[in-house]
DOTORMAR-908491 format. One line per field, with one value per atom (N, C-alpha, C): residue number from 1; atom name; x, y, z. Coordinates in steps of 0.02 Angstrom, whole numbers, plus 50000, padded with zeros to 5 digits. Layout:
BEGIN
n	(NUM|...)
atom	(CA|...)
X	(X|...)
Y	(Y|...)
Z	(Z|...)
END
This chain:
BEGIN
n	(1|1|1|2|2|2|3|3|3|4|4|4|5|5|5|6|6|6|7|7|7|8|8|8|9|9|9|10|10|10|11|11|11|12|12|12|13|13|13|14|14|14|15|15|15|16|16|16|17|17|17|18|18|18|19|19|19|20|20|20|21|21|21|22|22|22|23|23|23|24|24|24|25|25|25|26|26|26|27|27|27|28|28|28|29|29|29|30|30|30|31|31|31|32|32|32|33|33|33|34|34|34|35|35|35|36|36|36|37|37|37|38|38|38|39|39|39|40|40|40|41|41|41|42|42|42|43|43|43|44|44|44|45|45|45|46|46|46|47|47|47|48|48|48|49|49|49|50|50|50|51|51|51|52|52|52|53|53|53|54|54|54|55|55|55|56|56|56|57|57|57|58|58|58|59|59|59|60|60|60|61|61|61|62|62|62|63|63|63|64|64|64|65|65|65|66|66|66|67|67|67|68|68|68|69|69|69|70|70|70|71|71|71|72|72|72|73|73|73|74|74|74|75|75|75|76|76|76|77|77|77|78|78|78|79|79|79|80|80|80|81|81|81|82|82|82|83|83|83|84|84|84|85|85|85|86|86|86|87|87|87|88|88|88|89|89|89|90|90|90|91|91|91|92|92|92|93|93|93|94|94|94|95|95|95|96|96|96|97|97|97|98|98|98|99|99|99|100|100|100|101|101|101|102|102|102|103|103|103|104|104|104|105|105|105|106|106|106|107|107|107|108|108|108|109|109|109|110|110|110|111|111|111|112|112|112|113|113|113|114|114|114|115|115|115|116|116|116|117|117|117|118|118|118|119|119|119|120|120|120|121|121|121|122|122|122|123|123|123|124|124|124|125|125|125|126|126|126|127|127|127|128|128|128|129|129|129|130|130|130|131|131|131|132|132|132|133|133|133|134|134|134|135|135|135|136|136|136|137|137|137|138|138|138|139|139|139|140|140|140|141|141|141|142|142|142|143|143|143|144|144|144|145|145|145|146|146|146|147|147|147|148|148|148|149|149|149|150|150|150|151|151|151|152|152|152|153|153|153|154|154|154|155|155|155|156|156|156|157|157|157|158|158|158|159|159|159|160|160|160|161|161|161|162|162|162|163|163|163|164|164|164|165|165|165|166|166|166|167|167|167|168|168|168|169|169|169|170|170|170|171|171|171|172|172|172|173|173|173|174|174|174|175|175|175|176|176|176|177|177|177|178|178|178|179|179|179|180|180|180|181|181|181|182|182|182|183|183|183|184|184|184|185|185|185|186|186|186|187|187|187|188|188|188|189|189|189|190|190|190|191|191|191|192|192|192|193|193|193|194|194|194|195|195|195|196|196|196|197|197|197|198|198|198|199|199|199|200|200|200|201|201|201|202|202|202|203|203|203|204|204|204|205|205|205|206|206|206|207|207|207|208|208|208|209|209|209|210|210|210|211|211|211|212|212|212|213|213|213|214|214|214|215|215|215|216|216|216|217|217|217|218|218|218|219|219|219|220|220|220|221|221|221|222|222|222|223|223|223|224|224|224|225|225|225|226|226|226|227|227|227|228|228|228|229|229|229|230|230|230|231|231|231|232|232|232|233|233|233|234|234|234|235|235|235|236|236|236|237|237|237|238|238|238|239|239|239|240|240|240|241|241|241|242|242|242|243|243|243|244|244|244|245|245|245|246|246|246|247|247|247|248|248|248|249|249|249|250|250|250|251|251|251|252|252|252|253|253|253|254|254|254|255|255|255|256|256|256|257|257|257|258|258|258|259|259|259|260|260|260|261|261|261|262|262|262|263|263|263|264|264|264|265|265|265|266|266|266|267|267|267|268|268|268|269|269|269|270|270|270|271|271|271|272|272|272)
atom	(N|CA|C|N|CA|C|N|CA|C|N|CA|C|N|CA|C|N|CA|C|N|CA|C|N|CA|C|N|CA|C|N|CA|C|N|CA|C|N|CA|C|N|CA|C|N|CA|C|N|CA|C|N|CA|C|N|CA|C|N|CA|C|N|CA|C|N|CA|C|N|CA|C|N|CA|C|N|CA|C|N|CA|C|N|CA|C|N|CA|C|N|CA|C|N|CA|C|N|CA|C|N|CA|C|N|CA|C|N|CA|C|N|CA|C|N|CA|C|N|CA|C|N|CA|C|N|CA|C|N|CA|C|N|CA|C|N|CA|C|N|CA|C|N|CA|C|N|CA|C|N|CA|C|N|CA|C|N|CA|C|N|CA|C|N|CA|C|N|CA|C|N|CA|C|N|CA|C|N|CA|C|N|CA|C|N|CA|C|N|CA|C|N|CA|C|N|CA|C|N|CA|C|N|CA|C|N|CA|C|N|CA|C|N|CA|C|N|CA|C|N|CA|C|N|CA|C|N|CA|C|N|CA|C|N|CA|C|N|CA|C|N|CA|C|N|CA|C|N|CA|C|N|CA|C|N|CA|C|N|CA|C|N|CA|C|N|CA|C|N|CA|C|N|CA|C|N|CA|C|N|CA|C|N|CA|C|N|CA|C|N|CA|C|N|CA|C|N|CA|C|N|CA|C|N|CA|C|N|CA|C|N|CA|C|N|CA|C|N|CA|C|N|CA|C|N|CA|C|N|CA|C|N|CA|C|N|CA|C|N|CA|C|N|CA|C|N|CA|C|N|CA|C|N|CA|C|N|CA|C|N|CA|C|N|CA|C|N|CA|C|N|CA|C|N|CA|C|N|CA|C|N|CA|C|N|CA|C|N|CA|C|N|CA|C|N|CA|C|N|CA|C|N|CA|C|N|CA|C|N|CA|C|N|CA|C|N|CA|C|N|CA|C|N|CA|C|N|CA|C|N|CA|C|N|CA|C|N|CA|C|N|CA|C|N|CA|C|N|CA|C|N|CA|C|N|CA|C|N|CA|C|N|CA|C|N|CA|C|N|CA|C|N|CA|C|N|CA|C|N|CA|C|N|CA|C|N|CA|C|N|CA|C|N|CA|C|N|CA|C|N|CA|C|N|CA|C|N|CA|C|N|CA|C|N|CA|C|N|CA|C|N|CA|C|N|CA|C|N|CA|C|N|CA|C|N|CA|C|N|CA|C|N|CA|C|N|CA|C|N|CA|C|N|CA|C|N|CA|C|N|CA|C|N|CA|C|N|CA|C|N|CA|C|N|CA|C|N|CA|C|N|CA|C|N|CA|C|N|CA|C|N|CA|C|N|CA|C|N|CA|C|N|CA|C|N|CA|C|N|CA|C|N|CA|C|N|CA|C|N|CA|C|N|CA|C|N|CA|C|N|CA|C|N|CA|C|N|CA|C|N|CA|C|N|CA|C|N|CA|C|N|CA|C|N|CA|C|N|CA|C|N|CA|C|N|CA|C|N|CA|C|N|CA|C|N|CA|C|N|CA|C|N|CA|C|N|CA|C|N|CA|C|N|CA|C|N|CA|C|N|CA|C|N|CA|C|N|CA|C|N|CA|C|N|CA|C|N|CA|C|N|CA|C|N|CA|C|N|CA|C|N|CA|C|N|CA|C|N|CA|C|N|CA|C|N|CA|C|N|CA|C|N|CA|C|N|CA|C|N|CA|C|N|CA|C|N|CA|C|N|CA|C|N|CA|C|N|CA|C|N|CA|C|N|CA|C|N|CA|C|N|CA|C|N|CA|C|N|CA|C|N|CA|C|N|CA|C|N|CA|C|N|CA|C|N|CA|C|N|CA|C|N|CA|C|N|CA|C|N|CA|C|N|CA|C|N|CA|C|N|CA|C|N|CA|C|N|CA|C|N|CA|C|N|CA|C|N|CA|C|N|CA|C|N|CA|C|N|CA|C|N|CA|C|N|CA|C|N|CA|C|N|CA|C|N|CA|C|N|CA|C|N|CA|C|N|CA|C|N|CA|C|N|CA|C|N|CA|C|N|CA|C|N|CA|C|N|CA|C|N|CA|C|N|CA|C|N|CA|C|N|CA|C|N|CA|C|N|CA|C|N|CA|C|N|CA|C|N|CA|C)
X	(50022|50003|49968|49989|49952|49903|49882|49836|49769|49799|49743|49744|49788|49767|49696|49707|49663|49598|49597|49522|49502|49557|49522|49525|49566|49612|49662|49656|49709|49764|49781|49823|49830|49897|49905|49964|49966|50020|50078|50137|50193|50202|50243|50258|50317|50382|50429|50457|50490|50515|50585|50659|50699|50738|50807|50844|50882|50891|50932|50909|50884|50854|50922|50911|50961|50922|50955|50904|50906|50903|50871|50830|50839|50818|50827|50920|50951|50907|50898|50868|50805|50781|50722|50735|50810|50803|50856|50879|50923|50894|50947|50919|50899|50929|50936|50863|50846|50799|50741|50722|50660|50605|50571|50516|50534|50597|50641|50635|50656|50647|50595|50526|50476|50432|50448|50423|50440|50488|50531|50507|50509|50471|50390|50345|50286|50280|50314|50316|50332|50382|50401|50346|50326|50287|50201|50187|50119|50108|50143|50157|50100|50019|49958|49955|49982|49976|49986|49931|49953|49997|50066|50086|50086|50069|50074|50138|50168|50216|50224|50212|50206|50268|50271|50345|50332|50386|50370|50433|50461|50519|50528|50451|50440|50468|50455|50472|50557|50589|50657|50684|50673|50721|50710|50754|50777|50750|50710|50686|50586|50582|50521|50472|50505|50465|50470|50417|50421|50464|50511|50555|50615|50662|50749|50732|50757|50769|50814|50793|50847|50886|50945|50971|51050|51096|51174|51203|51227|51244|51187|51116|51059|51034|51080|51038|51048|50996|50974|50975|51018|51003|50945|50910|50830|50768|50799|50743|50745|50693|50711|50745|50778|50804|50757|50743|50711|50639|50654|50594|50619|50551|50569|50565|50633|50658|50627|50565|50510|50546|50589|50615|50681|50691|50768|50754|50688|50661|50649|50616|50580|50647|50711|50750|50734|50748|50749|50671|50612|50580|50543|50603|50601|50635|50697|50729|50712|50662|50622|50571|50544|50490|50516|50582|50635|50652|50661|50691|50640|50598|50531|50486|50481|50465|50523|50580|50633|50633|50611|50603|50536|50472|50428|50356|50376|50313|50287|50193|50162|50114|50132|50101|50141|50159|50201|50137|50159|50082|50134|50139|50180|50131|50171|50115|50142|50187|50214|50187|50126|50103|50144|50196|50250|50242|50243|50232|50265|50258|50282|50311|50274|50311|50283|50223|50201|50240|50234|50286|50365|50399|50456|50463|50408|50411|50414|50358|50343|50415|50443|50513|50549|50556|50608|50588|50534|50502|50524|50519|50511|50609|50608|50708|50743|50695|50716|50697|50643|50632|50558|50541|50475|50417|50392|50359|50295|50261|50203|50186|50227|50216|50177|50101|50050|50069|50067|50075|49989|49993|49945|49961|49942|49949|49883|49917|49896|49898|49825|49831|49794|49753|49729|49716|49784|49809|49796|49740|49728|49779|49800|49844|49785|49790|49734|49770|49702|49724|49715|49671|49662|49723|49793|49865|49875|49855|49889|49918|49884|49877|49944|49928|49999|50059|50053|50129|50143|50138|50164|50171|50163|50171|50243|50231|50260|50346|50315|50408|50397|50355|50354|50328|50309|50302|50334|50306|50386|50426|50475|50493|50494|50479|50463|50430|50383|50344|50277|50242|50203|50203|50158|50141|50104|50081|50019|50062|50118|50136|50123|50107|50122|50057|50036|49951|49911|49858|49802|49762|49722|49674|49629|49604|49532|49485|49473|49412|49407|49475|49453|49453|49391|49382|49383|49402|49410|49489|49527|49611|49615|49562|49574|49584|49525|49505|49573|49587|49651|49729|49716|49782|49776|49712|49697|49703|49693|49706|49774|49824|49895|49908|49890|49937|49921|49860|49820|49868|49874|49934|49971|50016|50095|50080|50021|50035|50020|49988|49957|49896|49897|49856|49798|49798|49757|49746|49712|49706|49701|49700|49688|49655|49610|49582|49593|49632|49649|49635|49598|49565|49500|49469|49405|49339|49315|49279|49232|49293|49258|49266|49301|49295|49259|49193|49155|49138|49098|49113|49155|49227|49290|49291|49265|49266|49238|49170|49118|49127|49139|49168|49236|49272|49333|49316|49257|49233|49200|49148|49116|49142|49206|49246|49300|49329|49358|49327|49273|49231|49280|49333|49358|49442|49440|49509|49496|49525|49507|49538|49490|49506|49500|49550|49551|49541|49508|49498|49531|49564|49630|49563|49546|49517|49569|49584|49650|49642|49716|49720|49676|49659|49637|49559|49522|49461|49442|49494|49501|49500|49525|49538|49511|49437|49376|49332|49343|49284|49317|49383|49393|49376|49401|49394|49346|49286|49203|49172|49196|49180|49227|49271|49296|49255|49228|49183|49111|49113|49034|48982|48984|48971|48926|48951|48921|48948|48914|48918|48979|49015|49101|49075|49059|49029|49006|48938|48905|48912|48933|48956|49023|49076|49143|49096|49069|49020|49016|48959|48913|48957|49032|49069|49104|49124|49174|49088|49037|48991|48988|49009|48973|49044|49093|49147|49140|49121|49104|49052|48998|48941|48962|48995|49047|49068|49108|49112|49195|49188|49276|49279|49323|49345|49345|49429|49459|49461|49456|49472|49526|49572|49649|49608|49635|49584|49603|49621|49646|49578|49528|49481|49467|49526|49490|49501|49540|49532|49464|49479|49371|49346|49347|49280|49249|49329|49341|49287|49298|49246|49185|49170|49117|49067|49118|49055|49067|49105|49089|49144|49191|49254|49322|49322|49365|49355)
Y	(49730|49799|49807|49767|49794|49737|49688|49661|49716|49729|49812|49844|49863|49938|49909|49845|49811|49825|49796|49785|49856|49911|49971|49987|49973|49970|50012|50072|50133|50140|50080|50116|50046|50032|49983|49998|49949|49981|49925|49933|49873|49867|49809|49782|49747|49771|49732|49674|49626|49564|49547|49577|49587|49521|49510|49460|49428|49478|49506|49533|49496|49535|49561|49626|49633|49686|49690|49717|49805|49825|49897|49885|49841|49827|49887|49885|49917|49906|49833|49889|49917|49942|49979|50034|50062|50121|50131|50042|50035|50078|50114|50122|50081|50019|49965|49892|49945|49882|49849|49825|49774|49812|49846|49924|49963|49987|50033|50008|49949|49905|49901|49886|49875|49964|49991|50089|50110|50077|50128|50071|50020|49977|49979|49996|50011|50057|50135|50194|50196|50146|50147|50123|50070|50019|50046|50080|50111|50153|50217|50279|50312|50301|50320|50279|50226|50188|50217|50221|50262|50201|50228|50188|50214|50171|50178|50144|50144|50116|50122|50051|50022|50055|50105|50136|50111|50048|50003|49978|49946|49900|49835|49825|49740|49671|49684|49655|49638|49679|49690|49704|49690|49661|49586|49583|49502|49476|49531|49502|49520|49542|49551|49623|49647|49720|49770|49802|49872|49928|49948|49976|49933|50011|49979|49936|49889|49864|49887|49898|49926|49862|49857|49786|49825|49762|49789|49851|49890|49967|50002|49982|50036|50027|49980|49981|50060|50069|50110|50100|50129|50102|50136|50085|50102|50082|50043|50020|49942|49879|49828|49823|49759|49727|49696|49739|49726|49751|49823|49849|49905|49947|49946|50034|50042|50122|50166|50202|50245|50311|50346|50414|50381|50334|50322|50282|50257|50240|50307|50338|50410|50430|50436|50443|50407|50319|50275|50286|50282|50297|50356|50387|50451|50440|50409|50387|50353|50308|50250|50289|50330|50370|50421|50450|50482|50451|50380|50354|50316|50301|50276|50314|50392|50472|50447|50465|50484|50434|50359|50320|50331|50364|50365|50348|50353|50329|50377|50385|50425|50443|50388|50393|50366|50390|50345|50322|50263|50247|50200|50261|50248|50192|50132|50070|50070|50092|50053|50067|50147|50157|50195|50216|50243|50318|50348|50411|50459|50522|50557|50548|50492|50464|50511|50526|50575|50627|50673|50715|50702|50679|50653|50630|50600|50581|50657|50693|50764|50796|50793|50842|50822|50754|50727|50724|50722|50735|50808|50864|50946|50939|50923|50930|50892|50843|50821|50864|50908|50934|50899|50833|50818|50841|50901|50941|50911|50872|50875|50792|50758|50689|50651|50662|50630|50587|50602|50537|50501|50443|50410|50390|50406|50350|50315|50267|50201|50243|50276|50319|50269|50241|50204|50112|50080|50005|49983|49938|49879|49823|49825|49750|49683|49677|49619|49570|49524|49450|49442|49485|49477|49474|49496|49509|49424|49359|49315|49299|49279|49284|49316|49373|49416|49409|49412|49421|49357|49295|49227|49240|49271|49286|49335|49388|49438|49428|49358|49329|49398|49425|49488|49481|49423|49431|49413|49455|49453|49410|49416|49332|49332|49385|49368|49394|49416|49472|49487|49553|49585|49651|49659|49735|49769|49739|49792|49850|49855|49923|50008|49963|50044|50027|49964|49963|49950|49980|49975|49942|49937|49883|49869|49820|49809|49828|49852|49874|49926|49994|50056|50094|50136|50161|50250|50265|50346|50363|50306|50307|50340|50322|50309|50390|50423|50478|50522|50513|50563|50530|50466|50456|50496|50502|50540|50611|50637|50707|50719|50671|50692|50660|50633|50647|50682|50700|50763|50824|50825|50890|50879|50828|50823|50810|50827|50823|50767|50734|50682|50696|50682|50691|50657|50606|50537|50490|50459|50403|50356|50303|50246|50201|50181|50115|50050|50014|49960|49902|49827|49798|49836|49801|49854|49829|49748|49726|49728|49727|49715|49785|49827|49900|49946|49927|49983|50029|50024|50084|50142|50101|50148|50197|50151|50200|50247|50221|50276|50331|50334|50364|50428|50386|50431|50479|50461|50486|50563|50539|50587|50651|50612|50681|50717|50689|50713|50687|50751|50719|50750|50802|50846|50775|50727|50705|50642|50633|50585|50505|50463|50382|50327|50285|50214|50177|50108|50059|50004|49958|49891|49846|49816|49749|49713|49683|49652|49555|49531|49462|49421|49413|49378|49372|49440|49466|49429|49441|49422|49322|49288|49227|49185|49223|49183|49172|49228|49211|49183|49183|49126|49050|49051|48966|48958|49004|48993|48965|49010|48993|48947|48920|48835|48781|48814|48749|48757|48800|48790|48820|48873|48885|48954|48985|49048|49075|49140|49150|49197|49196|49253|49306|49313|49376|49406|49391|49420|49449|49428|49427|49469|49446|49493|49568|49580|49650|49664|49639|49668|49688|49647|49667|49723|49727|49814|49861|49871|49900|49943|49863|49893|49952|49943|49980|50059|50062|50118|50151|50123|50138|50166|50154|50173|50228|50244|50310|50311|50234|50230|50285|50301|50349|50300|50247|50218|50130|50097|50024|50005|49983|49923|49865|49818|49754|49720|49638|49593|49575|49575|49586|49596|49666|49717|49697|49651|49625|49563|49538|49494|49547|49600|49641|49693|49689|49742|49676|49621|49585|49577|49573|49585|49633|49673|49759|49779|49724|49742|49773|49785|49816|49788|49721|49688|49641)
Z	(49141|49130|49063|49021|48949|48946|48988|48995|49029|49086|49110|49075|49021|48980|48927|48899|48858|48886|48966|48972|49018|48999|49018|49073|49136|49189|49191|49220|49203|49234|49292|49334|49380|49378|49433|49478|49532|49593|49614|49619|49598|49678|49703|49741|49725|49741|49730|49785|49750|49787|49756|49792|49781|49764|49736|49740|49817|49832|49904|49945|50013|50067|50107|50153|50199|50254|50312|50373|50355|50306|50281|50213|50179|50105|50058|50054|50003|49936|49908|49826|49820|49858|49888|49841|49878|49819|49778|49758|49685|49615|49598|49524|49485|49504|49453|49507|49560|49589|49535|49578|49537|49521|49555|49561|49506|49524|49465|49400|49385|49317|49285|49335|49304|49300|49321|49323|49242|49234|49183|49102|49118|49067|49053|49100|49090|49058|49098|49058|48975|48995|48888|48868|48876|48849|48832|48896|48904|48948|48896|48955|48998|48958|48981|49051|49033|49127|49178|49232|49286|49332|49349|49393|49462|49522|49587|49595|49660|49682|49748|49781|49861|49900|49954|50002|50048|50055|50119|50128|50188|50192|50206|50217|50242|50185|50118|50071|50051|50091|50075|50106|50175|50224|50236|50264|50299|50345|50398|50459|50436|50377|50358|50397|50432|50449|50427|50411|50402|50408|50459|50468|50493|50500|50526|50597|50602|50684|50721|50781|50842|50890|50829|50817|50793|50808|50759|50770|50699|50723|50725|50723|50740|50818|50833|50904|50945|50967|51030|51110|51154|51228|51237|51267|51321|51261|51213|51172|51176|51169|51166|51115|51118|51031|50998|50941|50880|50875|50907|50907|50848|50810|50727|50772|50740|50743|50701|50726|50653|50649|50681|50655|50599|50605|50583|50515|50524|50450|50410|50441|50371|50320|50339|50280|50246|50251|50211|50165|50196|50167|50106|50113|50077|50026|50030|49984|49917|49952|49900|49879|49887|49867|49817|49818|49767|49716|49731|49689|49628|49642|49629|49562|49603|49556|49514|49523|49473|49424|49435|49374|49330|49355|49321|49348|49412|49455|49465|49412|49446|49514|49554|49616|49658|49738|49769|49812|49867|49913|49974|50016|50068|50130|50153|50173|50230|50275|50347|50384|50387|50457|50511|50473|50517|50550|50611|50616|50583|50551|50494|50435|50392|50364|50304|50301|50254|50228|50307|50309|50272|50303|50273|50201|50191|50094|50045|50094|50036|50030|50098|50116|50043|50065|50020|49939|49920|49851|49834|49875|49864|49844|49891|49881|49832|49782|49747|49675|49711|49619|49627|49647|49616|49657|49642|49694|49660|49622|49580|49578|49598|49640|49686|49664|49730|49794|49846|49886|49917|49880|49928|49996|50040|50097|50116|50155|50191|50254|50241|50316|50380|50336|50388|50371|50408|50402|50448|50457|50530|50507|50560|50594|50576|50550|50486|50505|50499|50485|50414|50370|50283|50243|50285|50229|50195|50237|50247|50157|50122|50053|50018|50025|49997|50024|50098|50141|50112|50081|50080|50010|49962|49890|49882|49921|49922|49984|50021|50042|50108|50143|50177|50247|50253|50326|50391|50436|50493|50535|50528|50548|50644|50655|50726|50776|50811|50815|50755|50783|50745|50728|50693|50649|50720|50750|50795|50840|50855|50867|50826|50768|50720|50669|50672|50600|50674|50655|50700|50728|50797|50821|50769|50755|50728|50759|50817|50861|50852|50824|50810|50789|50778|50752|50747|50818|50800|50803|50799|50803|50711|50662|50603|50594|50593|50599|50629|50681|50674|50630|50619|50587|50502|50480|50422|50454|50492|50500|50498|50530|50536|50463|50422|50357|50307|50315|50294|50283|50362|50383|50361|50351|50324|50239|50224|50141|50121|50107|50099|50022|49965|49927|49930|49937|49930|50003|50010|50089|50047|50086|50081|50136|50142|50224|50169|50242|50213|50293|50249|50219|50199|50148|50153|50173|50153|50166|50245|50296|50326|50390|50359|50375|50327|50284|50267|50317|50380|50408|50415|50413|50433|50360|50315|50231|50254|50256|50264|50312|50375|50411|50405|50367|50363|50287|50239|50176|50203|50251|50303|50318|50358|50385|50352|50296|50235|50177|50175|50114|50039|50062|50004|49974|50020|49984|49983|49915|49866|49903|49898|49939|49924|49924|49893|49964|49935|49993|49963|49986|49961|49965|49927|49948|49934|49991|50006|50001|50013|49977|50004|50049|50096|50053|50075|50049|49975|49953|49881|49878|49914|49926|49934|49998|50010|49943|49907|49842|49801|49789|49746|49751|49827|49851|49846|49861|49862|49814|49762|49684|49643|49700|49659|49678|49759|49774|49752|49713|49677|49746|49790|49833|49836|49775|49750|49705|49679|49597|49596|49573|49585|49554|49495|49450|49504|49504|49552|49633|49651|49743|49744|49696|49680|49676|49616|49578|49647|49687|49762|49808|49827|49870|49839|49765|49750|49765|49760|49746|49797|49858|49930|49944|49929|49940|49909|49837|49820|49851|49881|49900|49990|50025|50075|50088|50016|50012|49975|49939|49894|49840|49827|49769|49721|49728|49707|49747|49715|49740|49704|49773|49736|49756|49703|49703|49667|49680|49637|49592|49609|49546|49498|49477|49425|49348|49331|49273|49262|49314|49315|49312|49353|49356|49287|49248|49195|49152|49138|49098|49109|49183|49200|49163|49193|49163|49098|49054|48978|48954|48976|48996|48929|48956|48935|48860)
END
C-alpha cells in the first residue's frame, strides 16, 4: 500500500486468504480476520488510501465456492448436494460487508454473482449505521477461463464443480445489461465487468446504457499473465502493449481499472 501511495496509486482492493478454511468461511467476518487486520493497518498507516474490500466466500471456505453448500445442517430437500444456497448466503454476505465498513473499508465490492446480493449488503450496511458506504459490485462476472492465475494464488478455487450457475456465459451479452439493471435497483453505487480484455464490448455496452454510474473493468490474472510471460520471452514490448491494453479499456468506456499493472503503469506514465 505505501508502495501505491508513492507512485500515486490511490486506492487498492484486499483479498483475504484465511488461516482456517471451513464450509461458511467464518473469518470472513472475524474482527480479528485477515481483511480486518490489514483495513485497520492501512487506515493507520495511510489513511488517504482508498481501501476496497473483495465480499466473497470462495476464499474461505473449504470446498472453495462462492456461497453456503446445500450440504450438512444446510442441506435442503429437492436441491442436489452441493448446490450453493444464494438466499441463505445474502446474510453471510452482509455480514462481511458490515464487518469490513466497521474496520475502515472505504469501499465494499461484492464478487459472487449471487442474486440480491446487492440488495442485502445495502440492508445490512443501513442497519448497521453505515448508510454512506459505497458498494461496488461485480455486476457483471463471466464464468472465465482468465481467473486461472489468481484462484491458485488466492487457494480459491472450487474443489468440485463450477462457477457457471451464478457468473455468466461468455457468449452473453444482453444477460449483462439486465444483471446491471437489477443491482442498479438494489443500490449498487459503482459496476464493475469483469475480465476486461476480452469483453471490451460488454464495457462499452453496459457504459452506453448506464452512462450516469460510475465503472471499473478487472483486468484480471490471467490477462495480466500473458504479458508478462510475453515479455520474459522477449516477444513484445510490456511498457507499451500493457499502456495499449489499460488504454483500450478506458477507451471502452472504464471509469476505473483494477489491474495488477498499476504500479508498472504508475512508472510508466511518470507517476512513480
Amino acid at each position: 500500500a505505501e508502495a501505491a501511495a508513492r507512485s500515486g496509486v490511490s486506492a487498492v482492493i484486499l483479498f483475504g486468504i484465511p488461516k482456517e478454511k471451513d464450509p461458511i468461511g467464518l473469518e470472513n467476518f472475524s474482527e480479528d480476520g485477515i481483511v480486518q487486520q490489514a483495513v485497520r493497518a492501512i487506515k493507520r498507516e495511510i489513511p488517504e488510501m482508498v481501501v476496497v474490500t473483495d465480499v466473497c466466500l470462495c476464499e474461505y471456505t473449504d470446498h472453495g465456492h462462492c456461497g453456503i453448500l446445500n450440504a450438512g445442517e444446510n442441506f435442503r430437500m429437492g436441491l442436489p448436494e452441493g448446490y450453493v444456497l444464494n438466499d441463505e448466503t445474502l446474510d453471510v454476505l452482509a455480514r462481511v460487508a458490515v464487518s469490513h465498513a466497521e474496520c475502515g473499508a472505504d469501499i465494499v465490492a461484492p464478487s459472487c454473482m449471487l442474486d440480491g446480493m446487492v440488495g442485502a449488503i445495502r440492508a445490512g450496511l443501513d442497519e448497521a449505521g453505515l448508510v454512506n458506504i459505497p458498494i461496488l459490485s461485480y455486476a457483471v462476472k463471466y464464468a472465465s477461463a482468465f481467473y486461472g492465475p489468481f484462484r491458485e494464488a488466492a487457494q480459491g478455487a472450487p474443489k468440485f464443480g463450477d462457477r457457471k450457475s451464478h457468473q455468466m456465459d461468455p457468449a452473453n451479452v444482453r444477460e449483462a445489461l439486465r444483471e446491471v439493471a437489477l443491482d442498479v435497483d438494489e443500490g449498487a453505487d459503482m459496476i464493475m465487468v469483469k475480465p476486461a480484455l476480452a469483453y471490451l464490448d460488454v464495457i462499452r455496452g453496459v457504459k452506453e446504457a448506464f452512462p450516469e454510474m460510475p465503472m471499473a473493468a478487472y483486468n484480471v490474472s490471467g490477462e495480466y499473465a500473458m504479458v508478462k510471460a510475453a515479455a520474459a520471452q522477449g516477444w513484445l514490448d510490456e511498457a507499451r502493449v500493457t499502456l495499449e491494453m489499460l488504454t483500450a479499456m478506458k477507451r471502452a468506456g472504464a471509469d476505473l481499472i483494477v489491474t495488477y499493472h498499476a504500479l508498472d503503469a504508475a512508472k510508466w506514465l511518470g507517476r512513480g
